[in-house]
C-alpha positions as CSV (number, residue, x, y, z in Angstrom):
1,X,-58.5,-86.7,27.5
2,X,-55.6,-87.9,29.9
3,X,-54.9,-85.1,32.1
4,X,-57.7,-83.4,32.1
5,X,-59.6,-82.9,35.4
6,X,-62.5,-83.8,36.5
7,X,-64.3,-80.8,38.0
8,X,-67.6,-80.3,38.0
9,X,-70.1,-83.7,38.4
10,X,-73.5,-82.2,37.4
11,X,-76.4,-84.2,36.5
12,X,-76.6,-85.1,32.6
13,X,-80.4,-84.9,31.5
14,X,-79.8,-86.9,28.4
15,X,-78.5,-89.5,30.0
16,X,-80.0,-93.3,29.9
17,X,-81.5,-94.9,32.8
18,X,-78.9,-98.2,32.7
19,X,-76.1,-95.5,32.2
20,X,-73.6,-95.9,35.5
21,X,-71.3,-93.1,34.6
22,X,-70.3,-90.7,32.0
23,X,-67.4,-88.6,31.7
24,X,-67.9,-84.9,30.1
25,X,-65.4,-83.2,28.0
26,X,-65.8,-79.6,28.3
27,X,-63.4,-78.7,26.2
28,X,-65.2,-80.6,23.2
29,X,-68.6,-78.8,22.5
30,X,-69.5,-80.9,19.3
31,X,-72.4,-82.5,21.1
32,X,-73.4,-79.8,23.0
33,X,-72.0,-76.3,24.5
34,X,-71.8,-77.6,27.4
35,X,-69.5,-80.1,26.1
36,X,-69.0,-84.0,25.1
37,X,-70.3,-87.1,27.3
38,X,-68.7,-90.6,27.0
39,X,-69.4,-93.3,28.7
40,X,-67.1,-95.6,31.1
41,X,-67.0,-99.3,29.9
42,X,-66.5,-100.5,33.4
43,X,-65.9,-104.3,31.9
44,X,-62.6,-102.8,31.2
45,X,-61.5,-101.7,34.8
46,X,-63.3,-104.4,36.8
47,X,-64.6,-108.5,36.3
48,X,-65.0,-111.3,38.1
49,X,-66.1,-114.7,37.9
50,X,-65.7,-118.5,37.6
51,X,-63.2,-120.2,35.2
52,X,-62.0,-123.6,34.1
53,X,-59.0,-124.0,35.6
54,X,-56.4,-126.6,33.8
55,X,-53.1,-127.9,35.5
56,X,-50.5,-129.3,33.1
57,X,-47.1,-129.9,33.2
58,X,-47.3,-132.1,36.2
59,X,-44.2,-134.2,36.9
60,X,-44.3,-136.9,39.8
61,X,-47.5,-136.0,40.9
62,X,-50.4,-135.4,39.2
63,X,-53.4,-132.5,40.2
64,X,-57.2,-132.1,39.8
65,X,-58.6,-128.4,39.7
66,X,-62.0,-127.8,40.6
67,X,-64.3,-124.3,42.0
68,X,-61.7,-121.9,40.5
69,X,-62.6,-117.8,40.5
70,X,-61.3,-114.7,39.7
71,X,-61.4,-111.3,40.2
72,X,-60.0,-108.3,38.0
73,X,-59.4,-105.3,38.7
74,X,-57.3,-102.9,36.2
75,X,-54.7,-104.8,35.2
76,X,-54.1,-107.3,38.6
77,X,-55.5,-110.7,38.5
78,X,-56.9,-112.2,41.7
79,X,-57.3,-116.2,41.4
80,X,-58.5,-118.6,44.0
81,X,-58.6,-122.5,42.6
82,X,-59.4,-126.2,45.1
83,X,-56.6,-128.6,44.1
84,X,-56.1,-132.3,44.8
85,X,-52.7,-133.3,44.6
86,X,-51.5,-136.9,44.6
87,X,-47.7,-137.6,44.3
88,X,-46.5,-140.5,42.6
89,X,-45.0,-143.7,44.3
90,X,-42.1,-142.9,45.9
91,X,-42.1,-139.2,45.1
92,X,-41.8,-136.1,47.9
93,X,-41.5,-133.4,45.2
94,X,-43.1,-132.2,42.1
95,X,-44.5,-129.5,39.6
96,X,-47.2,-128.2,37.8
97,X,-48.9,-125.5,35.8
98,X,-52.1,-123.7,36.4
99,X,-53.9,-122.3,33.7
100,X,-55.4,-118.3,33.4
101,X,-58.2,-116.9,33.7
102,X,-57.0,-113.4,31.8
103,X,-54.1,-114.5,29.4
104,X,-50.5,-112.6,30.1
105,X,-47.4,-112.7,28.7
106,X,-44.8,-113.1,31.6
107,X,-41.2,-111.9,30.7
108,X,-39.8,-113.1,34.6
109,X,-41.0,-115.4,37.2
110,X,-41.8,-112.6,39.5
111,X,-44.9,-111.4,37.6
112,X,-47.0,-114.5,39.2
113,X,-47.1,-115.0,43.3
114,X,-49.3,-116.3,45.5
115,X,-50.5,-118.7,48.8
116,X,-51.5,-122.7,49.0
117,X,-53.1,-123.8,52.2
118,X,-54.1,-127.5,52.6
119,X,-55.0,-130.2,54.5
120,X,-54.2,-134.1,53.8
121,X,-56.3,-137.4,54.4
122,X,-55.0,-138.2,57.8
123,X,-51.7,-138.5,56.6
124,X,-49.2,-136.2,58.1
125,X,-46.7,-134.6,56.5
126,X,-45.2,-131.5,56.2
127,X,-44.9,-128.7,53.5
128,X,-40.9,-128.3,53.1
129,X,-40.7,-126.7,49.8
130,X,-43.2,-124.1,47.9
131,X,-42.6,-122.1,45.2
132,X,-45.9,-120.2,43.9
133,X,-44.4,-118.3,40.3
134,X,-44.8,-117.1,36.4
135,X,-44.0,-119.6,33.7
136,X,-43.0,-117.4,31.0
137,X,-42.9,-120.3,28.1
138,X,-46.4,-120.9,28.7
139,X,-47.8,-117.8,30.3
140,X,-49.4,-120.2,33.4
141,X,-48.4,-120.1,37.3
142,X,-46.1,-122.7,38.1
143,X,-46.2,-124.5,41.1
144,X,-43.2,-126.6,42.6
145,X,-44.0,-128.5,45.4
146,X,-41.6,-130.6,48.2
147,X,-42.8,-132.8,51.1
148,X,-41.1,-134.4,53.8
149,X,-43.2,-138.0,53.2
150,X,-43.3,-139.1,49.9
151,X,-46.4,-140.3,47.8
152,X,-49.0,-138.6,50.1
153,X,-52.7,-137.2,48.4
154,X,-53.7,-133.9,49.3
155,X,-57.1,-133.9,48.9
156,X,-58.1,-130.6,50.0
157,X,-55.7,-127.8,48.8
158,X,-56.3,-124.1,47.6
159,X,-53.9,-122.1,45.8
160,X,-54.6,-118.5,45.9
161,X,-52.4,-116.3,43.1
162,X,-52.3,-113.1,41.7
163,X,-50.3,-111.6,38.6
164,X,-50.3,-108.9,36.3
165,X,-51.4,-109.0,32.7
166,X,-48.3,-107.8,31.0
């Protein structure tokens, strides 16, 4: 039925109560002469919801993921996770993986982006490296992290990403 336009939106008596919207196919009169109905599985263009986020691949720091959603729309993945992130002694630099909500199969870095805001536990320091990107081995979001102070805990941290499902 791609290109075919959508013209006339007249009410369907045989439709269902629940239904939310149907599609009819003039040009196909095998149900009726007034044509063919099918119905849109809206699951298919739009979900949301909560999911267990797991961080891996951590080296010189290690991360706890807690409250992470998502929202789908299409093809486009919208993911908002908390984080605590503790460096190891004596490190101001690190990395780690963020699993998916909606798997994906990254071909370039690019396909993954996204945002981290945070605060730290009265210690000061300052964000001087962030990279926010797909990791195509795995298919998660890789995070790279650098700080001016070294072993500091981030307690309160969100990481907002989106991507593609390729």
């Amino acid at each position: 039925m791609a290109g075919v336009k959508i013209t006339d939106l007249v009410t369907i008596t045989s439709a269902a109560s629940d239904d939310l919207l149907y599609i009819v196919d003039v040009s196909n009169t095998t149900q009726s002469p007034e044509g063919t109905s099918s119905q849109i599985e809206v699951g298919n263009l739009f979900s949301s919801g909560v999911f267990t986020c797991t961080p891996s691949g951590e080296i010189n720091l290690s991360v706890s993921a807690d409250n992470a959603t998502y929202i789908r729309v299409g093809n486009i993945v919208n993911c908002s996770v908390l984080l605590g992130i503790n460096f190891s002694a004596g490190e101001n630099s690190g990395v780690f993986e963020l699993s998916l909500p909606v798997a994906s199969n990254f071909t370039t870095s690019k396909e993954c982006f996204g945002l981290m805001q945070w605060s730290l536990d009265g210690t000061l320091a300052e964000i001087v490296g962030l990279s926010i990107g797909a990791e195509m081995t795995n298919n998660t979001c890789l995070v790279a992290l650098e700080t001016s102070t070294a072993a500091i805990s981030m307690s309160y941290c969100t990481i907002q990403f989106q991507y593609e499902i390729v």
